[in-house]
N, C-alpha and C positions, 0 to 999 in steps of 0.2 A: 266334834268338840268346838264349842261356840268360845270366844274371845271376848271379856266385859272391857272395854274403855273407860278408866275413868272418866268421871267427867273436867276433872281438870287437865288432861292430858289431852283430851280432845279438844278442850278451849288453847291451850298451850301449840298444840301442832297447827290448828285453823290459825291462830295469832302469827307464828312463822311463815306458814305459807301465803297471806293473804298480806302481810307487811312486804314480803319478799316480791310479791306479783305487781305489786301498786309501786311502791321503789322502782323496783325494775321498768316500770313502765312509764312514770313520773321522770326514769333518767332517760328515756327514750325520748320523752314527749309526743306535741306533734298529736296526728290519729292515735298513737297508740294508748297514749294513757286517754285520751277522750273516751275509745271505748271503752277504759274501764269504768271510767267515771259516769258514762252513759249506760254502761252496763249495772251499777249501784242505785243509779238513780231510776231505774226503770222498774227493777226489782224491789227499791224501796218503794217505791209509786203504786205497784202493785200491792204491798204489803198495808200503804196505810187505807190504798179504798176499800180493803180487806176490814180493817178497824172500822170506819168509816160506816161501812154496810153493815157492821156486827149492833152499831148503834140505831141503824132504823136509817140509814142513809143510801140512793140508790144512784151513786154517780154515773153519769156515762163513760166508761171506763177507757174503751177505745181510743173517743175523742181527746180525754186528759192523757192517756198515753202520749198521744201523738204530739198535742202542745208541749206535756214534760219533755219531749226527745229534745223538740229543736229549741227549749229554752236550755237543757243541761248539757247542748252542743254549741249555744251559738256565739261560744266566744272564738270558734272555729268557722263557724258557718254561717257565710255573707250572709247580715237580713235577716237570721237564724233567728233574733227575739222578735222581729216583725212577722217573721211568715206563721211563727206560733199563734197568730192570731187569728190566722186564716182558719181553723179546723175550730175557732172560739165563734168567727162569724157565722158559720155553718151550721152550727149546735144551734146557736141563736136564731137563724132562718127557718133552725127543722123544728123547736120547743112548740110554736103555738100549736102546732100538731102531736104533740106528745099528749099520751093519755095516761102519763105517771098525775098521782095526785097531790104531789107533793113538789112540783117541778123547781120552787127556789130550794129547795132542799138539793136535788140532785145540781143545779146550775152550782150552787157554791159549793159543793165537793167535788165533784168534776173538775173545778179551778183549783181549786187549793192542793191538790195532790200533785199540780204540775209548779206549784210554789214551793211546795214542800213533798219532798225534798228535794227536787229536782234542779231546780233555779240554783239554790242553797248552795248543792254541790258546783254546779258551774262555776262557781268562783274559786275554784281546784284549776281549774284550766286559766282561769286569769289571772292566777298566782304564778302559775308554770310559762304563762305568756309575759310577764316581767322580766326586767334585766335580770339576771342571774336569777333564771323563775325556778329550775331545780333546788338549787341551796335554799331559796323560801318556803319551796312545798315539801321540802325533807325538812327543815326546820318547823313547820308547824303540824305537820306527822307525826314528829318526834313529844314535842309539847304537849300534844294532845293524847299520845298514847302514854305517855308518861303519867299526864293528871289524872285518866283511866285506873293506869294501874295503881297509884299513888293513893288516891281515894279508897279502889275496891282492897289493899292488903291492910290498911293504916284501917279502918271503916269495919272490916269483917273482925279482925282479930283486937283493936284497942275502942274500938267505938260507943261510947254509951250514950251521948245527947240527943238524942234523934234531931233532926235537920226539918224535917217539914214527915211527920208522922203520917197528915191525912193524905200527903202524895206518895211518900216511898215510905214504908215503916223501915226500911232497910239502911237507909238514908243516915248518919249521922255528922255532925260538925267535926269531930275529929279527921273522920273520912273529907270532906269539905278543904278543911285547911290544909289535910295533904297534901291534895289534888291540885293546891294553890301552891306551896311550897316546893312542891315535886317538880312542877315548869319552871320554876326559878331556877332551880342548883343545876338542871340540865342546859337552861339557857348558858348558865355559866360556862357549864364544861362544852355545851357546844361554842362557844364565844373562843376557849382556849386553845381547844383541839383542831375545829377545821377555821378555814378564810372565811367566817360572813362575811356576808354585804352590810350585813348592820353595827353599828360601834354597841358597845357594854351595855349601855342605857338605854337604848332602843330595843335589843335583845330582851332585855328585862321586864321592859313594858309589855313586847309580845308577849313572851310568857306570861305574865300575869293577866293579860286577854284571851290567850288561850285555856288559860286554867280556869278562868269564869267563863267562858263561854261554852267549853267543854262540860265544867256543873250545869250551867243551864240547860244547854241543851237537851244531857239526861234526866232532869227534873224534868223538862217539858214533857217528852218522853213517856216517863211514869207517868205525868199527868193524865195523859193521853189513853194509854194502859188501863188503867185504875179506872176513868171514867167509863170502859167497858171490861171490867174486869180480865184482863189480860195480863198474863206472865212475859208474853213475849209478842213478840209478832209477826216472828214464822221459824223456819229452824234450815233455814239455806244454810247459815253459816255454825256445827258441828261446834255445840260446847255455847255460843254465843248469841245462836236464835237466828232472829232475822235480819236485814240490814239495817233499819230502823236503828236494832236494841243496839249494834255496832257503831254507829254514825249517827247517831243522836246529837254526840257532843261535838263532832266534824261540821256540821251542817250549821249549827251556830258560831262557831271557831273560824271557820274559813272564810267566812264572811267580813265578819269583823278583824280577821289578823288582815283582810285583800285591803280593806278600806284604811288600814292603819299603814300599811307601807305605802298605799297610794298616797296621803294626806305627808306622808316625808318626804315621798319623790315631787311632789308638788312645789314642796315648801324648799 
């Protein structure tokens, strides 16, 4: 007797346990959550030269592996964004010898799969290396899983404007404004409930960069998607696809929420 899983029960259980492994390991810090993050970003890296090659593109695959590791580590590993450079000069010494026909095709996808997502994500670990870097990277987990869900229930069940038709039909401005509104009221109740590091109005602002950057990111995404007709971009993660379709909106979010705490510890 075979068992059918819904599929929203399988996207609900993957959501608990992969919230649950990252927390858990974001409150450890340190190696441990690096390897998650290096573990996400290695498999997303895989996932997009996957897209990449679906479009006519023949990265050196290894090589970009190797740069994404030590650039989606090296806010842990002395020299970590320099020595990514090292396996970039190496390609470059061995290219006039390649008999691909296309070779700035593969050179620029080669690199960009260790920008994206890989880089992207490192800034998980430079959030987590902050004063009080736990409370920051559970505060923009939260934000962002919020404007996730905010978007996709408000978007599925009230949604009629579409938002950018030729990139997501699925897309609507309802969904949009949720996904904005949604990291607001939680900023609030996280402002109430636990000690940020942040006063009312700082919280506020994050949230509303994490709620755009979180849209962005999955508009990019789709973009991405669509220009080689793709639903997803691989099916690691039960109910939610690939890491891509999961972290789309993290990879622009985390970036911009690092640079926004940095520019107030500054100030």
């Amino acid at each position: 007797m075979s068992w059918h899983i819904p599929n929203w029960l399988r996207r609900l259980l993957t959501s608990l346990v992969g919230a649950f492994v990252l927390v858990a390991g974001a409150w450890q810090g340190g190696w441990y959550f690096a390897v998650l993050v290096a573990i996400a970003a290695m498999l997303g890296q895989w996932e997009w030269y996957g897209l990449l090659q679906r479009a006519g593109m023949r990265p050196w695959r290894l090589t970009g592996l190797c740069m994404g590791l030590l650039l989606a580590l090296h806010p842990l590993v002395p020299g970590g964004a320099r020595l990514s450079m090292l396996p970039l000069a190496i390609l470059l010494m061995w290219m006039p010898f390649s008999r691909r026909d296309h070779p700035v095709h593969s050179f620029c996808a080669t690199v960009s799969g260790a920008l994206y997502p890989s880089l992207l994500l490192a800034f998980l670990l430079h959030l987590r290396l902050m004063e009080q870097g736990f409370s920051l990277v559970l505060t923009v987990f939260i934000l962002v899983w919020v404007s996730d869900s905010c978007a996709y229930a408000v978007g599925s069940r009230w949604g009629q404007h579409k938002l950018a038709p030729i990139v997501s039909p699925n897309k609507t401005w309802e969904g949009y404004i949720a996904g904005l509104l949604g990291p607001l009221f939680a900023g609030v109740m996280l402002h109430v409930a636990f000690a940020s590091p942040l006063v009312l109005i700082e919280i506020l602002a994050l949230s509303l960069i994490c709620g755009v950057g979180s849209a962005s990111g999955d508009l990019a995404a789709s973009r991405f998607k669509r220009a080689v007709q793709l639903d997803t971009t691989g099916s690691v993660l039960p109910g939610h696809g690939g890491i891509l379709d999961r972290f789309d909106g993290m990879m622009v979010a985390a970036p911009l929420a690092y640079f926004f705490v940095w520019v107030l510890a500054a100030g």
